[in-house]
C-alpha positions in Angstrom: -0.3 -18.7 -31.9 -2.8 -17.9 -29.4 -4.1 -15.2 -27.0 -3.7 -17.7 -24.3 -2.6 -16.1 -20.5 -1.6 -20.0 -19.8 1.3 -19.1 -22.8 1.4 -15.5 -22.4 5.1 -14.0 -22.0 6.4 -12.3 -19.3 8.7 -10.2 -21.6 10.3 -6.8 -20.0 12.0 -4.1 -22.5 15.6 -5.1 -20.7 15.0 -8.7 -21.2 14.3 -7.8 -24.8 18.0 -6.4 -25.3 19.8 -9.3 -23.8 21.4 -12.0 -26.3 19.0 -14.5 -26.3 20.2 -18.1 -25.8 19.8 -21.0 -28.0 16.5 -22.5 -28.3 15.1 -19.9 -26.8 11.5 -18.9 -27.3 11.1 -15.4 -28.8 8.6 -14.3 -26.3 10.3 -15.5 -23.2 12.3 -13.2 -20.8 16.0 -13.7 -21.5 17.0 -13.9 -17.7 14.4 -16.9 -17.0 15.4 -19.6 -15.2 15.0 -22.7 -17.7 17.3 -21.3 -20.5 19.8 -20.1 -17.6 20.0 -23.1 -14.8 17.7 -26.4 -16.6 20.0 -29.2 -18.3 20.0 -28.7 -21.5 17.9 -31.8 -22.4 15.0 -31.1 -20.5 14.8 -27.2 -21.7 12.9 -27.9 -24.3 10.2 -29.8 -22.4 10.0 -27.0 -19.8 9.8 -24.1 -22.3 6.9 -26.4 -24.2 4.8 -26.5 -20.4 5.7 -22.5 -20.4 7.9 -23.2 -16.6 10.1 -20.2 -18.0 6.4 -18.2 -17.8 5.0 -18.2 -14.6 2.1 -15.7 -15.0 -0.5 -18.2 -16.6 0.2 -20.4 -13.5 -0.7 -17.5 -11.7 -3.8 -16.6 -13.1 -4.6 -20.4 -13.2 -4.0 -20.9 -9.3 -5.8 -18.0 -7.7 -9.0 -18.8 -8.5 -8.8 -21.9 -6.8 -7.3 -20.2 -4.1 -10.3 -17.7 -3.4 -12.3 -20.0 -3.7 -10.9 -22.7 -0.9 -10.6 -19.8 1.2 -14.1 -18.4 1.0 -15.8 -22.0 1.7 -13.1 -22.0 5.1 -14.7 -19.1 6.0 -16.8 -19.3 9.2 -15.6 -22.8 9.9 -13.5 -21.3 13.2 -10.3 -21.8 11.6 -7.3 -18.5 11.5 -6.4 -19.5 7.7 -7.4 -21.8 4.9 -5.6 -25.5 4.4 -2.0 -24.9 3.8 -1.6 -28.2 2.2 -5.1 -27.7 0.0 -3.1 -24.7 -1.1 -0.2 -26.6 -1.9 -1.8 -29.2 -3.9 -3.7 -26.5 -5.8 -0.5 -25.1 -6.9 1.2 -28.4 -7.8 -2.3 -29.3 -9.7 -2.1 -25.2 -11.6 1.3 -25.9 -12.6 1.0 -29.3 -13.9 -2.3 -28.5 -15.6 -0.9 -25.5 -16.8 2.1 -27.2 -18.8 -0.6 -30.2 -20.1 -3.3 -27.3 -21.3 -0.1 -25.5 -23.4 1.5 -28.5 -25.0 -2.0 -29.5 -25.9 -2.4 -26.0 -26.8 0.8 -26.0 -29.0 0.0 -29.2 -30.8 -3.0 -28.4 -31.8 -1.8 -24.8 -33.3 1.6 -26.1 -34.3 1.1 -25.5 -38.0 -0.7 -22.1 -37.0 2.6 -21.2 -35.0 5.1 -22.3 -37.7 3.7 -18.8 -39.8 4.2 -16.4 -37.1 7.2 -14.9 -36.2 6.5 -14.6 -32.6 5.4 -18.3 -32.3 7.4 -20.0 -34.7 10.1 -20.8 -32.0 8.2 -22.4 -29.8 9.5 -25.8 -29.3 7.1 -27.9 -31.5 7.1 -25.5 -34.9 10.8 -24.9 -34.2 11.2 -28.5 -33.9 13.1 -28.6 -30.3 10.1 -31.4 -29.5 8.7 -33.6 -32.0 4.4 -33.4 -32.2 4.5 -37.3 -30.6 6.9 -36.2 -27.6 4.6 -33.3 -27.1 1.4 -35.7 -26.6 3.3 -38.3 -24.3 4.5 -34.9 -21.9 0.7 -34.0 -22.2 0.2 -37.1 -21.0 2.7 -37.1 -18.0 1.5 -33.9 -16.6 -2.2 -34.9 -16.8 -1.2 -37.9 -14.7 0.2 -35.6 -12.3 -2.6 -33.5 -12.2 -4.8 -36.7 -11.5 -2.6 -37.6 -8.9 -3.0 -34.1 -7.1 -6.7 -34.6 -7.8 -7.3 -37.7 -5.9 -6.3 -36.6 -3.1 -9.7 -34.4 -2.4 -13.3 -36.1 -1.8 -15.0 -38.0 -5.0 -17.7 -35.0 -5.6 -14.3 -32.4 -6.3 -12.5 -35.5 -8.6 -15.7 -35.5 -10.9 -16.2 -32.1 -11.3 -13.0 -31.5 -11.9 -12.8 -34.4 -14.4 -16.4 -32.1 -16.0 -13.7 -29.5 -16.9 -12.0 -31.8 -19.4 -14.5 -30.9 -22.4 -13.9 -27.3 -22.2 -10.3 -27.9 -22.2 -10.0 -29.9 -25.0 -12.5 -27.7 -27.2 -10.6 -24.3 -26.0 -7.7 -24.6 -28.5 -9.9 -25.0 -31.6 -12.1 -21.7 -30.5 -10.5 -19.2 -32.3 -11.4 -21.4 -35.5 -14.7 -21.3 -35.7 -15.6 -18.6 -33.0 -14.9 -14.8 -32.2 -15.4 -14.8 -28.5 -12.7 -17.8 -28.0 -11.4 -15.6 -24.7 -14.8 -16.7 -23.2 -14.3 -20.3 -24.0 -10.7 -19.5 -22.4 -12.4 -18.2 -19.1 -15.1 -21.1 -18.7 -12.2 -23.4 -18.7 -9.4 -21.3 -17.1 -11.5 -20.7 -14.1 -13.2 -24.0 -13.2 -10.8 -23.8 -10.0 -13.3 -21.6 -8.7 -16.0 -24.1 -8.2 -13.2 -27.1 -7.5 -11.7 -25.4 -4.7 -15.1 -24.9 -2.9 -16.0 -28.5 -3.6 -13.0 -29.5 -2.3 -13.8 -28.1 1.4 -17.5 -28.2 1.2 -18.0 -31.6 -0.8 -20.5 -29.8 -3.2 -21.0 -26.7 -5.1 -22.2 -23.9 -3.3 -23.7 -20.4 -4.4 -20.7 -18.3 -3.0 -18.9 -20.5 -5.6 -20.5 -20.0 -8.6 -20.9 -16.2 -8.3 -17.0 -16.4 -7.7 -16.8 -18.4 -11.1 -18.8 -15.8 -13.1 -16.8 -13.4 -11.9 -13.3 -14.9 -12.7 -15.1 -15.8 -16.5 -15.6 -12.7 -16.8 -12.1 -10.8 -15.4 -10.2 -13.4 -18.3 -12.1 -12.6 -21.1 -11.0 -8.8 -19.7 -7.7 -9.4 -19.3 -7.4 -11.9 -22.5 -8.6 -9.0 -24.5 -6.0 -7.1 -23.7 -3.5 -9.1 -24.6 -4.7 -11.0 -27.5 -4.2 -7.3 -28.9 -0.8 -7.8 -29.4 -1.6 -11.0 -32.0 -4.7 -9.2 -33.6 -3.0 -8.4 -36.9 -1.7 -12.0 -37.8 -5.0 -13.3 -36.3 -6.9 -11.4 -39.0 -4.8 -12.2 -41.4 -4.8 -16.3 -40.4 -8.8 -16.0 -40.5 -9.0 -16.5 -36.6 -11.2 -15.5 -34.2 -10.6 -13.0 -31.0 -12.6 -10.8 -28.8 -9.6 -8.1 -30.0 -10.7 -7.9 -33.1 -14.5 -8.2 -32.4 -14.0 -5.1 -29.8 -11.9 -3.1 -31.8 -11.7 0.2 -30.8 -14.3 -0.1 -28.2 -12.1 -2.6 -26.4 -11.5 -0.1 -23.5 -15.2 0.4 -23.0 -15.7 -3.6 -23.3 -12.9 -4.5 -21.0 -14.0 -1.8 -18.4 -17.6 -3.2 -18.4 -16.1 -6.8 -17.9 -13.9 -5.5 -15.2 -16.9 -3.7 -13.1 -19.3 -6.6 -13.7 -16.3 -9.1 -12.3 -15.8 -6.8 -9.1 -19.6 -6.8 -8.3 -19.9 -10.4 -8.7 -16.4 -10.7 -6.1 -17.8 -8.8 -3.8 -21.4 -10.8 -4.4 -19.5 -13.7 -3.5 -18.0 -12.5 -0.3 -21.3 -11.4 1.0 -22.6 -14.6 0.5 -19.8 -16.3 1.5 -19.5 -14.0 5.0 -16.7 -12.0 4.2 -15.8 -8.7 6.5 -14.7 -5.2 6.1 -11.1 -6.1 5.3 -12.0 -8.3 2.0 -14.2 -5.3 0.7 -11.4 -3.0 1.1 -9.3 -5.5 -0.5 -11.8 -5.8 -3.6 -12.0 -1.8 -3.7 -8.3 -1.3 -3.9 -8.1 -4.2 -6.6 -11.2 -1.9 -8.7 -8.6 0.8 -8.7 -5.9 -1.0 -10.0 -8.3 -2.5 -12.8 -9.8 0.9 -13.3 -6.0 2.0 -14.2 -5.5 -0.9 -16.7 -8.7 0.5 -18.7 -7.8 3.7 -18.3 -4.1 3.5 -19.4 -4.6 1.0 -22.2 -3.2 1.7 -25.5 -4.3 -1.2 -27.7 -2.6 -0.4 -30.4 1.0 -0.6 -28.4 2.0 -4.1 -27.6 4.2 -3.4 -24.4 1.0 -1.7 -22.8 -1.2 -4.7 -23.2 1.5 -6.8 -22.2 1.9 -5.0 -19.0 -1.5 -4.5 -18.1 -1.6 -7.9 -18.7 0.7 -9.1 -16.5 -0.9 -6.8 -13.9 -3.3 -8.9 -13.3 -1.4 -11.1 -11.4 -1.5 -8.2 -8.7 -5.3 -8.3 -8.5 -4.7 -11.9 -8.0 -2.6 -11.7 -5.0 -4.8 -8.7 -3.5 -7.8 -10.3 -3.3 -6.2 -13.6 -1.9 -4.9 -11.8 0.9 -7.9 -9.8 1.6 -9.9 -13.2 1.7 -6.6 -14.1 4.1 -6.7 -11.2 6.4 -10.7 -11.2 6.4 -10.4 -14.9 7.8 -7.4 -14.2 10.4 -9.0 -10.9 11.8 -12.2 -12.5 11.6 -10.7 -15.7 14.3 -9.0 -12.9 16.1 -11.8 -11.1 17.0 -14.2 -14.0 17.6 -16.2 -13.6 14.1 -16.3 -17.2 13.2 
């Protein structure tokens, strides 16, 4: 079990009434597209790298998107590398799947004592611990493969990123603040992307990084709520429990503080009008996940949770539309 958004679910109240298919995991939307169209061998294997639940990809990719589209900036061009983009979002999805199968094997006995975990596909026994390793394995060699394919300064630093990734999934043991373990690792696209344009890192970049850390361990929060109970009770950590009933307050501070350190980063970076108004817009809709968050109700924090994918796509097409409008009008 963990507050993970790399194995959140994207679980609606109508998926929640449908009959739920065999194998399936508990917190997977019925109507997803593994349990309904996938050959039944490979299900298991696609459930276990969470390809039935897209949003940590999401959150995963769009870091790495701002980023490669904030260091294009100013370089004359109407939009940022299509096929960087591409290979990002091959690299977030296949990175994705290796971080949660790690993830699963390391809390498989953890998951085996929680209802809402236990039928994942290593404590339910679908995939056997070994298997789970060698499809670790499999997608880390994809991701590598992805990798190469940017300069040797971008290979590296990604490579860096390894460490937090392996220590992430033993956090909640010995920590309460795992969720900003979660965020150091979650968002090292930020500084990757950037490297892979500019062949360093560049301030623009890290500002951008801070930020992201700090929208996760936000978002995370909120929905690491709906496991706070059996995490007490299982003696793990989690910025839920440690915020308690000042998690609004918490989460609204770490929302602010990630907006000012956006818009820090476009400034630096040379961002226009459009990308401010895109970040403003995006401070409303975070403003309305603080505002509206009842922690105490599951289907809230798994909603405002999933929100977040939103903010995602706002600010990557304000960076987008700042870049276009800015060629148009002979900026660059």
């Amino acid at each position: 079990m963990e507050s993970d958004p790399s194995v959140s679910p994207d679980v609606t109240p109508q998926h929640s009434a449908a009959r739920p298919v065999q194998g399936q995991v508990a917190d997977a939307p019925r109507s997803n597209w593994v349990d309904r169209y996938a050959p039944a061998f490979v299900q298991p294997y696609l459930r276990l790298g969470r390809f039935d639940r897209p949003i940590g990809t999401w959150l995963l990719l769009f870091p790495c998107w701002w980023s490669v589209t904030l260091a294009e900036l100013g370089t004359g061009k109407p939009y940022p590398r299509l096929d960087y983009l591409a290979l990002f979002a091959l690299g977030a999805l296949a990175m994705r799947a290796a971080g949660c199968a790690f993830n699963d094997f390391v809390d498989r006995d953890i998951d085996a004592k929680v209802q809402r975990t236990a039928s994942r596909p290593i404590p339910s026994g679908q995939v056997p611990p070994a298997a789970a390793l060698l499809f670790v394995a499999v997608m880390a060699l994809v991701g590598l493969a992805v990798l190469v394919q940017f300069n040797n300064f971008t290979v590296y630093l990604a490579i860096a990123s390894l460490a937090l990734v392996l220590v992430y999934p033993f956090a909640k043991r010995f920590t309460a603040y795992p969720q900003l373990l979660l965020g150091l690792a979650f968002n090292w696209g930020a500084l990757v992307g950037w490297a892979s344009i500019k062949g360093t890192i560049g301030l623009p970049a890290v500002v951008l990084y801070v930020g992201c850390v700090l929208w996760t361990v936000g978002y995370d929060t909120i929905y690491a709520h709906q496991d706070k109970d059996d995490d007490a009770e299982l003696g793990l950590g989690s910025t839920a429990l440690r915020f308690g009933e000042n998690t609004v307050s918490y989460v609204g501070v770490l929302y602010g503080s990630a907006v000012v350190l956006w818009l820090l980063a476009g400034a630096l970076a040379g961002t226009h009008l459009i990308y401010f108004l895109a970040v403003t817009l995006v401070f409303l809709q975070m403003s309305w996940q603080v505002a509206t968050l009842d922690t105490a109700d599951p289907a809230n924090c798994l909603r405002r949770f999933r929100s977040n994918r939103d903010v995602g796509f706002a600010v990557f097409l304000g960076l987008v539309l700042d870049m276009t409008l800015s060629w148009f009008a002979g900026l660059n």
